[in-house]
CHARMM-style PDB file with segment names, atoms N, HN, CA, C and O in Angstrom:
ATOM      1  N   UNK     1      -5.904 -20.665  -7.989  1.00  0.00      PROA
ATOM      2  CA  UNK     1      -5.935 -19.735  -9.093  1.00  0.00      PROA
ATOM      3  C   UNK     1      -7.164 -18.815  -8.985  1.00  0.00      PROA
ATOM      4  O   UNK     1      -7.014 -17.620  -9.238  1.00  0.00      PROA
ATOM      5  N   UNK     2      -8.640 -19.397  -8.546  1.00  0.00      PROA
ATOM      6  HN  UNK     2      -8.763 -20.368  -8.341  1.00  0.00      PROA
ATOM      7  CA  UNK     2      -9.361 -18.527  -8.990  1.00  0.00      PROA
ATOM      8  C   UNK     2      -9.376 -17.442  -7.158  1.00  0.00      PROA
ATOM      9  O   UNK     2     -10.259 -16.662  -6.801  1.00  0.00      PROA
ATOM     10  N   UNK     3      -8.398 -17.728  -6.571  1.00  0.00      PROA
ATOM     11  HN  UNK     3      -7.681 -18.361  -6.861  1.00  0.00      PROA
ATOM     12  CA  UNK     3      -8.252 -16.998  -4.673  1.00  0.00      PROA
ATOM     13  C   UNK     3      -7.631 -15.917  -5.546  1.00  0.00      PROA
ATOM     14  O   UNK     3      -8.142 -14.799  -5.485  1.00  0.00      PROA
ATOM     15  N   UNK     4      -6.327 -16.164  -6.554  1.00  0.00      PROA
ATOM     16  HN  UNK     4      -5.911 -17.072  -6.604  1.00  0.00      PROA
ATOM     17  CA  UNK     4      -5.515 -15.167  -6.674  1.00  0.00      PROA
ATOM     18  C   UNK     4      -5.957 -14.420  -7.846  1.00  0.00      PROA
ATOM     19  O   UNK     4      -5.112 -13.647  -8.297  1.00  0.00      PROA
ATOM     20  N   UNK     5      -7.355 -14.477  -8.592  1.00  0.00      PROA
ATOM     21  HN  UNK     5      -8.041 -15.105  -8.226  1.00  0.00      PROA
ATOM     22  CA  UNK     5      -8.288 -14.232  -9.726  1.00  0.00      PROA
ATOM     23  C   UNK     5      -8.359 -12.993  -8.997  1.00  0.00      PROA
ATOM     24  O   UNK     5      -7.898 -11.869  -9.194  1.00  0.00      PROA
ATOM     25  N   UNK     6      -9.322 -13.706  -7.778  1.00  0.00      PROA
ATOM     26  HN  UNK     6      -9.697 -14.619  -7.618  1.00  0.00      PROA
ATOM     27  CA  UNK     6     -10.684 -12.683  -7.272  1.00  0.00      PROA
ATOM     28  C   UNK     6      -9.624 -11.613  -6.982  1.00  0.00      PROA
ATOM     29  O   UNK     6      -9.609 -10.626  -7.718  1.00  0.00      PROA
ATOM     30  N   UNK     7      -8.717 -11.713  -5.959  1.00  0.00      PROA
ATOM     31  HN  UNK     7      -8.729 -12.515  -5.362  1.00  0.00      PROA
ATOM     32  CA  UNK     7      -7.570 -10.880  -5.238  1.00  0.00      PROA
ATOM     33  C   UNK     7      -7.162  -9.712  -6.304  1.00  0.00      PROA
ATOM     34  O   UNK     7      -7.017  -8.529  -5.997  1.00  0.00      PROA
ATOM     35  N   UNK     8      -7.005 -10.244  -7.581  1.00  0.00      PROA
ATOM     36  HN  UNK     8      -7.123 -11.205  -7.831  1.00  0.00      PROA
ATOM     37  CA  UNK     8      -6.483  -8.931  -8.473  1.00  0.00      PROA
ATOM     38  C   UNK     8      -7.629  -8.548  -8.884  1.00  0.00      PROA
ATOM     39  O   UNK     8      -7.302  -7.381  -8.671  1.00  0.00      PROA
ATOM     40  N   UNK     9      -8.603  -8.454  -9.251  1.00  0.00      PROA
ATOM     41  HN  UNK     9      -8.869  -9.402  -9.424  1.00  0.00      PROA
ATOM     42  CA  UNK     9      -9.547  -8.133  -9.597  1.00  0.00      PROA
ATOM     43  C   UNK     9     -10.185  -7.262  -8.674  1.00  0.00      PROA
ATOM     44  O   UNK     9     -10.850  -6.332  -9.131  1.00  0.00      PROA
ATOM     45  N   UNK    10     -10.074  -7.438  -7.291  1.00  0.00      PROA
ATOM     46  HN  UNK    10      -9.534  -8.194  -6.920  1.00  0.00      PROA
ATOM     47  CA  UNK    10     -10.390  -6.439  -5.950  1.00  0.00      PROA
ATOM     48  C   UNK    10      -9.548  -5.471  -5.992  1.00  0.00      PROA
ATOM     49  O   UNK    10     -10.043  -4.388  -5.680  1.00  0.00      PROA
ATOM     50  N   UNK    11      -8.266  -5.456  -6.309  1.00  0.00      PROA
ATOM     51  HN  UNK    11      -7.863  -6.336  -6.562  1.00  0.00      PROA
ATOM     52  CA  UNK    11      -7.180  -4.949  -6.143  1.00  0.00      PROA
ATOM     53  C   UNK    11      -7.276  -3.607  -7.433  1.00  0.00      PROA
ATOM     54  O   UNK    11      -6.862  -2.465  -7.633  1.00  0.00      PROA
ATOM     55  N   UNK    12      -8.065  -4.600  -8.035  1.00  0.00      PROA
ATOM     56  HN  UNK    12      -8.401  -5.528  -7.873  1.00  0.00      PROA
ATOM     57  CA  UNK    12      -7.864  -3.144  -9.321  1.00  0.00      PROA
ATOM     58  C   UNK    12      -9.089  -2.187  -9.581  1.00  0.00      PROA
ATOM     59  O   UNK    12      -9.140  -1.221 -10.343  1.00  0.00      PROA
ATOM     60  N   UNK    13     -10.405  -2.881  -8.466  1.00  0.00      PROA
ATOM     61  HN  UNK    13     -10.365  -3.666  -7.847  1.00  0.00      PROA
ATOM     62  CA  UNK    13     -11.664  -2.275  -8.505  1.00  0.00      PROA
ATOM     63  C   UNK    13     -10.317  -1.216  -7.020  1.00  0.00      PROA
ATOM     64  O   UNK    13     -10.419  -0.029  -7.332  1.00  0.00      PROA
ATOM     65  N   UNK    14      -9.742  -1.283  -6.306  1.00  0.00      PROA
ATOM     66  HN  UNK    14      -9.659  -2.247  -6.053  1.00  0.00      PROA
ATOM     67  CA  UNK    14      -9.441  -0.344  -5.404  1.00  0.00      PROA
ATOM     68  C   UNK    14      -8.727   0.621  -5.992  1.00  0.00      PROA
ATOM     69  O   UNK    14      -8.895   1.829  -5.830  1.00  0.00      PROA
ATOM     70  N   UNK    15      -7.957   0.117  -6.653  1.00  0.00      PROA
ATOM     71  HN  UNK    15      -7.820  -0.864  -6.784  1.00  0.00      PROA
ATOM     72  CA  UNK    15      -6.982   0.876  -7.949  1.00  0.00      PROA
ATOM     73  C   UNK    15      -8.019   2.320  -7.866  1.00  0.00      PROA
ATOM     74  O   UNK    15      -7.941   3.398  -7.276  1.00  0.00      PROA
ATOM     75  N   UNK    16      -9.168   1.572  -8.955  1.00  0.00      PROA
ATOM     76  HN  UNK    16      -9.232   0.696  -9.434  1.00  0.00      PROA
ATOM     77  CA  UNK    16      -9.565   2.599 -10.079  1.00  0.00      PROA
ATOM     78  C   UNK    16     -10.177   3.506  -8.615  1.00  0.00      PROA
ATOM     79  O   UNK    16      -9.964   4.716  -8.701  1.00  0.00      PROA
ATOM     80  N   UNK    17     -10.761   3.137  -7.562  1.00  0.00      PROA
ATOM     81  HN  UNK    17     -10.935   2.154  -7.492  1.00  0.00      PROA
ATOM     82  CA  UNK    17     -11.829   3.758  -6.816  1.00  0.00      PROA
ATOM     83  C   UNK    17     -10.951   5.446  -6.027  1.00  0.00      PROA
ATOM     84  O   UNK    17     -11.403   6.585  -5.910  1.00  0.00      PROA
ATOM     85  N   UNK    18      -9.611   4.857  -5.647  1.00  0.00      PROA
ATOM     86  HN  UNK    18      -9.244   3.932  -5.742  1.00  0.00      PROA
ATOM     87  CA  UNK    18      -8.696   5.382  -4.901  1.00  0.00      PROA
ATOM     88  C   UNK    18      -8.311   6.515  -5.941  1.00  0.00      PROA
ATOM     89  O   UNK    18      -8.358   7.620  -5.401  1.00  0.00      PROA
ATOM     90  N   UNK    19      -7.948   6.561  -7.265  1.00  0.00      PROA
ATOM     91  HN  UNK    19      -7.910   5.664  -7.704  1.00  0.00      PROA
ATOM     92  CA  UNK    19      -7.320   7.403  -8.753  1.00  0.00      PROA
ATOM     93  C   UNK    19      -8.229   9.015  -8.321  1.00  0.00      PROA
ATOM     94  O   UNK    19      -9.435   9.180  -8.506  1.00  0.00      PROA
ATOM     95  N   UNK    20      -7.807   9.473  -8.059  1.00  0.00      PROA
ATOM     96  HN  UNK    20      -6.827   9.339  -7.909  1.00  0.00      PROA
ATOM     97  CA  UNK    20      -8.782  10.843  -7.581  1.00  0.00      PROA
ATOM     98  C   UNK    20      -7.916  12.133  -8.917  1.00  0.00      PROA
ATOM     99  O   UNK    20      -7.921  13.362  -8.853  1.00  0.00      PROA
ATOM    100  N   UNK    21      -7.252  11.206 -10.027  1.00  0.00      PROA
ATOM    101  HN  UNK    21      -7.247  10.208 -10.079  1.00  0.00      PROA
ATOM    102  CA  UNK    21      -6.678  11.852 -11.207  1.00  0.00      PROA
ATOM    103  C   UNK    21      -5.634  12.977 -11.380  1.00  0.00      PROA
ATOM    104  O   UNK    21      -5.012  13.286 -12.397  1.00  0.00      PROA
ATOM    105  N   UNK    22      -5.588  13.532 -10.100  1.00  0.00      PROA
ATOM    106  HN  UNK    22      -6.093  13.280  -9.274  1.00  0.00      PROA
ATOM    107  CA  UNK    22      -4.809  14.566 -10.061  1.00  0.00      PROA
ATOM    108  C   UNK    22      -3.176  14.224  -9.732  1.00  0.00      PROA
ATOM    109  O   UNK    22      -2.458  15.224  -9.688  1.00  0.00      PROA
ATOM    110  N   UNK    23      -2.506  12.893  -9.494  1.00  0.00      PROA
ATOM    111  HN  UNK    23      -3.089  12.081  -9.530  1.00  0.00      PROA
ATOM    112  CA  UNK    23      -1.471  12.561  -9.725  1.00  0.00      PROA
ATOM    113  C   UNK    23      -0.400  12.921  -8.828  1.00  0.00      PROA
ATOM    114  O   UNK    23       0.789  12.646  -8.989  1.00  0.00      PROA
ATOM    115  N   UNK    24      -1.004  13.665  -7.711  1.00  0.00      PROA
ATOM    116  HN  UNK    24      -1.970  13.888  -7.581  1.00  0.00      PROA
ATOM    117  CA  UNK    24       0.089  14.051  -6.520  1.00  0.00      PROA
ATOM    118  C   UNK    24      -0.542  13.891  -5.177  1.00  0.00      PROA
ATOM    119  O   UNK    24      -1.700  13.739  -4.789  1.00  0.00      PROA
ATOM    120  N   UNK    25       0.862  13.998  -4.487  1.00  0.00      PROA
ATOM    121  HN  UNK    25       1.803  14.122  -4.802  1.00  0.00      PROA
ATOM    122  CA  UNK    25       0.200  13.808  -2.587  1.00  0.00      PROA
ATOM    123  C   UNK    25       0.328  14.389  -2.357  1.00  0.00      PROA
ATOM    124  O   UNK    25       1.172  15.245  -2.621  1.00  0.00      PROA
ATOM    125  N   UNK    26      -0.756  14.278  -1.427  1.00  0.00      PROA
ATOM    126  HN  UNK    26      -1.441  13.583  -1.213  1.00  0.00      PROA
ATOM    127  CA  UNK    26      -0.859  16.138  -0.322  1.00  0.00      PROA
ATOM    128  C   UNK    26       0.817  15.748   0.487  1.00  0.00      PROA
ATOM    129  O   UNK    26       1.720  15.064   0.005  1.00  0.00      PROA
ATOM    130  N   UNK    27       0.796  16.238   1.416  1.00  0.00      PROA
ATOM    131  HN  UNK    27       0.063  16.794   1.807  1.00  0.00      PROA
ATOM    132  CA  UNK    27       1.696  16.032   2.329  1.00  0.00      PROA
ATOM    133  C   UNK    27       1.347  15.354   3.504  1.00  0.00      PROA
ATOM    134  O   UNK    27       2.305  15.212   4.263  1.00  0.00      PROA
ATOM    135  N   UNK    28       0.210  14.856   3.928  1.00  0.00      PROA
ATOM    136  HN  UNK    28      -0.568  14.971   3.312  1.00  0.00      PROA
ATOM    137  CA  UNK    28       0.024  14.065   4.985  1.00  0.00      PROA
ATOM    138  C   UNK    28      -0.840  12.921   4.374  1.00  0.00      PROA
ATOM    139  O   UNK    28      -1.587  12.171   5.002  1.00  0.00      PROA
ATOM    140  N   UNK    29      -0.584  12.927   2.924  1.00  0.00      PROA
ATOM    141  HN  UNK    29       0.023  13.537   2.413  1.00  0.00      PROA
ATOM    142  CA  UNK    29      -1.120  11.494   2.240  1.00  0.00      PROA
ATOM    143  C   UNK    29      -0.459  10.468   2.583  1.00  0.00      PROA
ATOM    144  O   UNK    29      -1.071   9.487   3.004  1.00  0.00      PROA
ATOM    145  N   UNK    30       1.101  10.460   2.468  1.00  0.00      PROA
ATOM    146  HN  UNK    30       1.598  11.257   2.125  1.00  0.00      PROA
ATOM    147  CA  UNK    30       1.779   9.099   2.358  1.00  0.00      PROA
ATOM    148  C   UNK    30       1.890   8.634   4.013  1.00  0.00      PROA
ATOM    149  O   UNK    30       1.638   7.478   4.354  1.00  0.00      PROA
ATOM    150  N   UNK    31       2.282   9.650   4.945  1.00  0.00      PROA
ATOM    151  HN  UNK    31       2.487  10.589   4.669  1.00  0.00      PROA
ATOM    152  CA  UNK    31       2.230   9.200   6.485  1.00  0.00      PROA
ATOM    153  C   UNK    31       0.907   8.883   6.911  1.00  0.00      PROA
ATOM    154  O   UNK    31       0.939   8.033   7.802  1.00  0.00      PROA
ATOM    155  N   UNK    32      -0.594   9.361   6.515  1.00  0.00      PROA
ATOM    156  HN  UNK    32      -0.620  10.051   5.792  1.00  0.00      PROA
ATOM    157  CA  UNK    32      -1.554   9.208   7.361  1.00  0.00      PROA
ATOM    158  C   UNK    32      -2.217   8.030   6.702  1.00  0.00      PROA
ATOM    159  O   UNK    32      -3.128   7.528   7.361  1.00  0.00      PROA
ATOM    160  N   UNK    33      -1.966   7.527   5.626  1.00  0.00      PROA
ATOM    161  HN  UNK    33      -1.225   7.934   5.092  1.00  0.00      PROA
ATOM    162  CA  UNK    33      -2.778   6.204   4.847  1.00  0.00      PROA
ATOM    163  C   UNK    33      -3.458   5.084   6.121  1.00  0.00      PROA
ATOM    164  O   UNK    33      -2.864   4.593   7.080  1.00  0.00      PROA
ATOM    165  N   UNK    34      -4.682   4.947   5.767  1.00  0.00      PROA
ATOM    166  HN  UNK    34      -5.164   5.346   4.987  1.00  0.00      PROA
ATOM    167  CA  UNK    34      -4.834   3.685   6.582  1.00  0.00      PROA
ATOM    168  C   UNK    34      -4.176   2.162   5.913  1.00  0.00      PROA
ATOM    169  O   UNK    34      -3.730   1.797   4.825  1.00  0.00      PROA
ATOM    170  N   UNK    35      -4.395   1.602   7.153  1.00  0.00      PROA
ATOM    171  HN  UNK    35      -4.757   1.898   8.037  1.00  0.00      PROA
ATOM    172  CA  UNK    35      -3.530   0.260   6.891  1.00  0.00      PROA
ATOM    173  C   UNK    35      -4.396  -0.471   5.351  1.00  0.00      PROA
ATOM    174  O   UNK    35      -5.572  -0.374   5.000  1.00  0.00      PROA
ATOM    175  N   UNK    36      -3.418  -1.069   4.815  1.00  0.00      PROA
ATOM    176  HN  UNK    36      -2.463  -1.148   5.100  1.00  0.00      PROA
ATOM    177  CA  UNK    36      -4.011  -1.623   3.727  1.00  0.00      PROA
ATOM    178  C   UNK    36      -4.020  -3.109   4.027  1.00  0.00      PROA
ATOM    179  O   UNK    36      -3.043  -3.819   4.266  1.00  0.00      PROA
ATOM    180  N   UNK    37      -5.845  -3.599   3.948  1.00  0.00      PROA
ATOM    181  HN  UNK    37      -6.638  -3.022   3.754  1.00  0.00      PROA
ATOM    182  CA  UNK    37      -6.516  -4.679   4.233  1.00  0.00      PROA
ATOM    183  C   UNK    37      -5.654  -5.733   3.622  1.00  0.00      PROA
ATOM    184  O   UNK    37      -4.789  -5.247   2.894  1.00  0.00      PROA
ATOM    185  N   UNK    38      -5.636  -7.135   3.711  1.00  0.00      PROA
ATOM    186  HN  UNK    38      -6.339  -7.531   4.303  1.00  0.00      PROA
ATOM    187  CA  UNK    38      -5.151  -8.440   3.571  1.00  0.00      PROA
ATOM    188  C   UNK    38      -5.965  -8.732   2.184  1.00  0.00      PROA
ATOM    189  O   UNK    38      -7.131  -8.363   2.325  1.00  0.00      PROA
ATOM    190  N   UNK    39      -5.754  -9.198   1.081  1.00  0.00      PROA
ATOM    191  HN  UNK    39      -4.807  -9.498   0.966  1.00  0.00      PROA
ATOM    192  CA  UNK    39      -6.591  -9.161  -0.164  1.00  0.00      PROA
ATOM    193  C   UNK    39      -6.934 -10.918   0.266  1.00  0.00      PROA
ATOM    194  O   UNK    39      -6.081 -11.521   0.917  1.00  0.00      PROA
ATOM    195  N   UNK    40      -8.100 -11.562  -0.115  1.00  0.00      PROA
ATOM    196  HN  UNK    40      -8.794 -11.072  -0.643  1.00  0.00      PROA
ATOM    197  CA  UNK    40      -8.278 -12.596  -0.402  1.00  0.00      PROA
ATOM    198  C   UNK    40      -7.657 -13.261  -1.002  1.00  0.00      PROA
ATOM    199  O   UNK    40      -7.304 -12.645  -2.008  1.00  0.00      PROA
ATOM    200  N   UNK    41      -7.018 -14.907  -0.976  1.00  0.00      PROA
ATOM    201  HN  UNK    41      -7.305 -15.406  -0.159  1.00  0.00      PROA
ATOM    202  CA  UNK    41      -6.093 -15.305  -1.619  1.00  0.00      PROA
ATOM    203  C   UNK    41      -4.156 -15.644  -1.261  1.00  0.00      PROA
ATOM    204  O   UNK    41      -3.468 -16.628  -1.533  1.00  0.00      PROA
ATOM    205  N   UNK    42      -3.790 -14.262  -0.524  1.00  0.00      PROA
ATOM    206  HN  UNK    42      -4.349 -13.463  -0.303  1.00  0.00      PROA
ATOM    207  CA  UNK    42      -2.704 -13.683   0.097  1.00  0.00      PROA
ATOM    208  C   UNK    42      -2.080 -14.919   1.097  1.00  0.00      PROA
ATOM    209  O   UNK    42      -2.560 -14.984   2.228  1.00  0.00      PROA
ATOM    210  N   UNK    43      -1.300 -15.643   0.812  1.00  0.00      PROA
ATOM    211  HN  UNK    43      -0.909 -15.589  -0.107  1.00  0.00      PROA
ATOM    212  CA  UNK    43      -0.713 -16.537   1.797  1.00  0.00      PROA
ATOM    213  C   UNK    43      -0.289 -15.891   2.625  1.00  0.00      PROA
ATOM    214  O   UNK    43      -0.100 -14.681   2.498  1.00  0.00      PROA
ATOM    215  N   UNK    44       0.016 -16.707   3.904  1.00  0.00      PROA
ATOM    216  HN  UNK    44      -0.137 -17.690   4.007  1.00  0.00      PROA
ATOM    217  CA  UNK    44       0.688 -15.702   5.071  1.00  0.00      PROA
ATOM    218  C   UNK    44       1.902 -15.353   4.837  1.00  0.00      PROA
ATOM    219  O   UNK    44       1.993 -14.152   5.089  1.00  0.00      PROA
ATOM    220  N   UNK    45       3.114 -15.876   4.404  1.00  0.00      PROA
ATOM    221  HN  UNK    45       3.039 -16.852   4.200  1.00  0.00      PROA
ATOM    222  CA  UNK    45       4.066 -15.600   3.699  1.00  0.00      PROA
ATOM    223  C   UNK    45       4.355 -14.207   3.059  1.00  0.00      PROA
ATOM    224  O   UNK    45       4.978 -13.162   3.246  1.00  0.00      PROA
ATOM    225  N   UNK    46       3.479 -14.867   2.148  1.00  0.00      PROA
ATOM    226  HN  UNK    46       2.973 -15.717   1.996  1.00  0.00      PROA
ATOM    227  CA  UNK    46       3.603 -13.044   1.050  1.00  0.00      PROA
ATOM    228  C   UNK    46       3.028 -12.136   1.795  1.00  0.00      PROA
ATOM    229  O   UNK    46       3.253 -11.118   1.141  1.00  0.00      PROA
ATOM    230  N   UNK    47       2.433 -11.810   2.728  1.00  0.00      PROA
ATOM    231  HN  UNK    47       2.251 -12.637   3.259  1.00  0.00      PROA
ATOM    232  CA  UNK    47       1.536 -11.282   3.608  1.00  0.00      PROA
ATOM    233  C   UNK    47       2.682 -10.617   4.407  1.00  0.00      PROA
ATOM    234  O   UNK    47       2.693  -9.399   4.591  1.00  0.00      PROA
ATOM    235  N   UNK    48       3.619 -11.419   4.867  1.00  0.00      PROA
ATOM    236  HN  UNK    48       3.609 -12.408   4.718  1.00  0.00      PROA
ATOM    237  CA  UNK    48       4.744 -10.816   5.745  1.00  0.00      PROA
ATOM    238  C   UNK    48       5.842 -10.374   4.901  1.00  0.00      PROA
ATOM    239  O   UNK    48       6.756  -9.952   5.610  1.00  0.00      PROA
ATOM    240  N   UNK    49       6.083 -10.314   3.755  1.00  0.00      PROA
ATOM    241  HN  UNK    49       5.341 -10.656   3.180  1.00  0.00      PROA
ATOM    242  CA  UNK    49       6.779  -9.990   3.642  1.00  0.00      PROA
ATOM    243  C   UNK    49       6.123  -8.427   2.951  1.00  0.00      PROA
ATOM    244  O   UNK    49       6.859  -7.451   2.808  1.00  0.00      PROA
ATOM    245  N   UNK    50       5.208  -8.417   2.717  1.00  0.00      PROA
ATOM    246  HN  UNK    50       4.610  -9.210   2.833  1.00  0.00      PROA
ATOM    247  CA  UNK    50       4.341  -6.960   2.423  1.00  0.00      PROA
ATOM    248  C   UNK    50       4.625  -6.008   3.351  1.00  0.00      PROA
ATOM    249  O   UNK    50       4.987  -4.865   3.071  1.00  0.00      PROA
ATOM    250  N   UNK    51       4.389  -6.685   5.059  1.00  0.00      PROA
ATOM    251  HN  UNK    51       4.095  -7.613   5.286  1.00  0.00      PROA
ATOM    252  CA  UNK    51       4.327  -6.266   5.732  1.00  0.00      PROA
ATOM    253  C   UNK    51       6.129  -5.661   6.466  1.00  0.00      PROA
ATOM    254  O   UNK    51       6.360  -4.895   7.401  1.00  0.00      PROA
ATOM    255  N   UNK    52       6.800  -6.187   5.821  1.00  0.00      PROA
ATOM    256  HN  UNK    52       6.613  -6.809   5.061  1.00  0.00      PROA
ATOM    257  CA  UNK    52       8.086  -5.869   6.518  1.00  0.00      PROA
ATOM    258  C   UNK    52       8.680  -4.669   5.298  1.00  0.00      PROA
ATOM    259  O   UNK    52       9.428  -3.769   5.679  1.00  0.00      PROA
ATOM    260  N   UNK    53       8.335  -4.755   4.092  1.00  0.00      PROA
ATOM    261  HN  UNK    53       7.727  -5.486   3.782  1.00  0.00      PROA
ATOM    262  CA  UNK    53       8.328  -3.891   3.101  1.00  0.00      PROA
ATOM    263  C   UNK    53       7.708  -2.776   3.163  1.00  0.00      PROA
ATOM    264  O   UNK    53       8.200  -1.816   2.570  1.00  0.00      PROA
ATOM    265  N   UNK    54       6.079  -2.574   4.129  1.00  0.00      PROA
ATOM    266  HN  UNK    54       5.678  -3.354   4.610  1.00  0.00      PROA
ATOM    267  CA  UNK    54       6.006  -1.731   3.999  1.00  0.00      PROA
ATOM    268  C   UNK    54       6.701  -0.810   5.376  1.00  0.00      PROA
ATOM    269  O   UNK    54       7.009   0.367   5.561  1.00  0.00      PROA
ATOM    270  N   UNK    55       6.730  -1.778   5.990  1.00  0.00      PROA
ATOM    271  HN  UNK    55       6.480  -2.735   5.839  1.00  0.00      PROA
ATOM    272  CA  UNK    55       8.023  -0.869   7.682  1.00  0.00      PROA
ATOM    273  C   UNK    55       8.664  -0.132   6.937  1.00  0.00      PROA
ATOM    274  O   UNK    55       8.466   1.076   6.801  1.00  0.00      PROA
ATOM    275  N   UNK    56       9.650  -0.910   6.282  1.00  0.00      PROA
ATOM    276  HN  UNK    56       9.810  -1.891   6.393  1.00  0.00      PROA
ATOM    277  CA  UNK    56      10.879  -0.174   5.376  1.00  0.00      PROA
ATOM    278  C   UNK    56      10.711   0.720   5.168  1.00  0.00      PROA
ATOM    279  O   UNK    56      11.253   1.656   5.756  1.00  0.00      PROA
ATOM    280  N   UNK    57       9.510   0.891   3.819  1.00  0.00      PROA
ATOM    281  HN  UNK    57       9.070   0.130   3.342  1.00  0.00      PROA
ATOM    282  CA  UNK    57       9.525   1.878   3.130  1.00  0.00      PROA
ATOM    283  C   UNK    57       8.597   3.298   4.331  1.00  0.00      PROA
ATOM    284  O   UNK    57       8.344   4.454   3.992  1.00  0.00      PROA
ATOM    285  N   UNK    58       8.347   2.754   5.459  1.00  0.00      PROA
ATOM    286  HN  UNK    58       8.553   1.815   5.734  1.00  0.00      PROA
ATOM    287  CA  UNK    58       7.762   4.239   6.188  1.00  0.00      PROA
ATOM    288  C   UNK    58       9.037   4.527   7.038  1.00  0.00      PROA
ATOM    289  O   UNK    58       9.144   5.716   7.340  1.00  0.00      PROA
ATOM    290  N   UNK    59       9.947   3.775   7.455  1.00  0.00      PROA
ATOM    291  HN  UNK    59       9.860   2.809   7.210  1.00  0.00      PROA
ATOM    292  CA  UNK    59      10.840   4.046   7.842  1.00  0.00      PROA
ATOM    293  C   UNK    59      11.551   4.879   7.305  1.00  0.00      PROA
ATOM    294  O   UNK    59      11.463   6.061   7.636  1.00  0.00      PROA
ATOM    295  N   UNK    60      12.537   4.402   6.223  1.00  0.00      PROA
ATOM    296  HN  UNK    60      12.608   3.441   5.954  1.00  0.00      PROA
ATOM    297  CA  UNK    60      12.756   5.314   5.223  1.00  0.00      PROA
ATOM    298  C   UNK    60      12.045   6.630   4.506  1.00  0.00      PROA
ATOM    299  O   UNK    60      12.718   7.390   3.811  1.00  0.00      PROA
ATOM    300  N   UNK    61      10.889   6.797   4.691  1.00  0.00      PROA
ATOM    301  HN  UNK    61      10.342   6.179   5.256  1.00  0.00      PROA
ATOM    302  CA  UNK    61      10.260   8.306   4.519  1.00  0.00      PROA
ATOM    303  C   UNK    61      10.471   8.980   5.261  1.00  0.00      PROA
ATOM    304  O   UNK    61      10.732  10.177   5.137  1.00  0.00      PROA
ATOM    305  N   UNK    62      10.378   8.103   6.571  1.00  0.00      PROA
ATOM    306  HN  UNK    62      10.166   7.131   6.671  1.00  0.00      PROA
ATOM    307  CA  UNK    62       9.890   9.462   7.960  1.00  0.00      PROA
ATOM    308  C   UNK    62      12.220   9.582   8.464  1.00  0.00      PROA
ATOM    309  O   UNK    62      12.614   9.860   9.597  1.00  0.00      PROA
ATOM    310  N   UNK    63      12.905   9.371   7.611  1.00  0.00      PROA
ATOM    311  HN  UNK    63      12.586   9.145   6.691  1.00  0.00      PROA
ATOM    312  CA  UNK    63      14.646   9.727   8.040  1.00  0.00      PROA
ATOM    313  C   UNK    63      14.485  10.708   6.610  1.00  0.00      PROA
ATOM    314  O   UNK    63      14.703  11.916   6.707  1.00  0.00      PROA
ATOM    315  N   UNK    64      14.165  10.213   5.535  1.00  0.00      PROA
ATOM    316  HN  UNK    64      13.988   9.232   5.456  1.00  0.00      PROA
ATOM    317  CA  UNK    64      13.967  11.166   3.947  1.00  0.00      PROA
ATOM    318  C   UNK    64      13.942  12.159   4.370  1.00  0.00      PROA
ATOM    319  O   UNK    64      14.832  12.949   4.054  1.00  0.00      PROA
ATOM    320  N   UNK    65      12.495  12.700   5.629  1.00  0.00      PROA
ATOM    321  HN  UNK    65      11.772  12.058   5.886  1.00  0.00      PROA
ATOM    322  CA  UNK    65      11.878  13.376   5.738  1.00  0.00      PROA
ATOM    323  C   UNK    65      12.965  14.571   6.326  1.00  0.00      PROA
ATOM    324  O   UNK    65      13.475  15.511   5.715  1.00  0.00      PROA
ATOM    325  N   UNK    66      13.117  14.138   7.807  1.00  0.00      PROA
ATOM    326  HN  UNK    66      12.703  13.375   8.303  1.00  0.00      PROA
ATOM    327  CA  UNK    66      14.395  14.564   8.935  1.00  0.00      PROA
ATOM    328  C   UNK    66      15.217  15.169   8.116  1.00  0.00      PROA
ATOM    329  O   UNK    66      15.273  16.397   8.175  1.00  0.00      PROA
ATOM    330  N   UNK    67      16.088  14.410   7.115  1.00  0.00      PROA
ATOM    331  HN  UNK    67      16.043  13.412   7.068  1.00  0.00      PROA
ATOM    332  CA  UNK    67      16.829  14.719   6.554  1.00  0.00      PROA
ATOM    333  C   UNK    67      16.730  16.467   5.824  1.00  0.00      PROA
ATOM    334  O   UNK    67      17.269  17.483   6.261  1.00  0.00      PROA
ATOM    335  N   UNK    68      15.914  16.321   4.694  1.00  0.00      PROA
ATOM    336  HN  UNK    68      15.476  15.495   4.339  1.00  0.00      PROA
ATOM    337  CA  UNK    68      15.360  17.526   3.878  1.00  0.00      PROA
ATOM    338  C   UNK    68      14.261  18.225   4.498  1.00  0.00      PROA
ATOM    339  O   UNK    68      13.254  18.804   4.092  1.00  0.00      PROA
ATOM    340  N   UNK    69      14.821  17.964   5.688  1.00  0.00      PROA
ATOM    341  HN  UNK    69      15.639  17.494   6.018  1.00  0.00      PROA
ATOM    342  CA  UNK    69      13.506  19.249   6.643  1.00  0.00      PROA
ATOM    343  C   UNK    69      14.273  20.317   7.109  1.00  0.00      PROA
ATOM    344  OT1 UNK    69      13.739  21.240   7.723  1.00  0.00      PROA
TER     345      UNK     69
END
């Protein structure tokens, strides 16, 4: 409990740090992101399945993309 405490609590000091308020992406925001670190706490499990979620979802941007280009 207190692995998966600290973990949200990091998670939401990144939250607030990342909020740059203006509420939109450039256009080479969502493709150029660096990888997002392993939070403390994170079983390997949930860890992979983050990780196959986030394939997906870049997969699916970069055909979105093709598509309406």
């Amino acid at each position: 409990m207190k692995a998966s405490k600290e973990a949200e609590d990091d998670l939401e000091d990144e939250m607030l740090d990342a909020d740059s308020g203006s509420g939109e992406l450039d256009e080479g925001d969502a493709r150029d992101d660096p990888p997002f670190l392993r939070p403390r706490g994170v079983t390997d499990r949930d860890w992979r399945v983050h990780e196959v979620l986030d394939e997906m979802l870049r997969e699916l941007d970069k055909k979105f993309r093709a598509i309406w280009a």
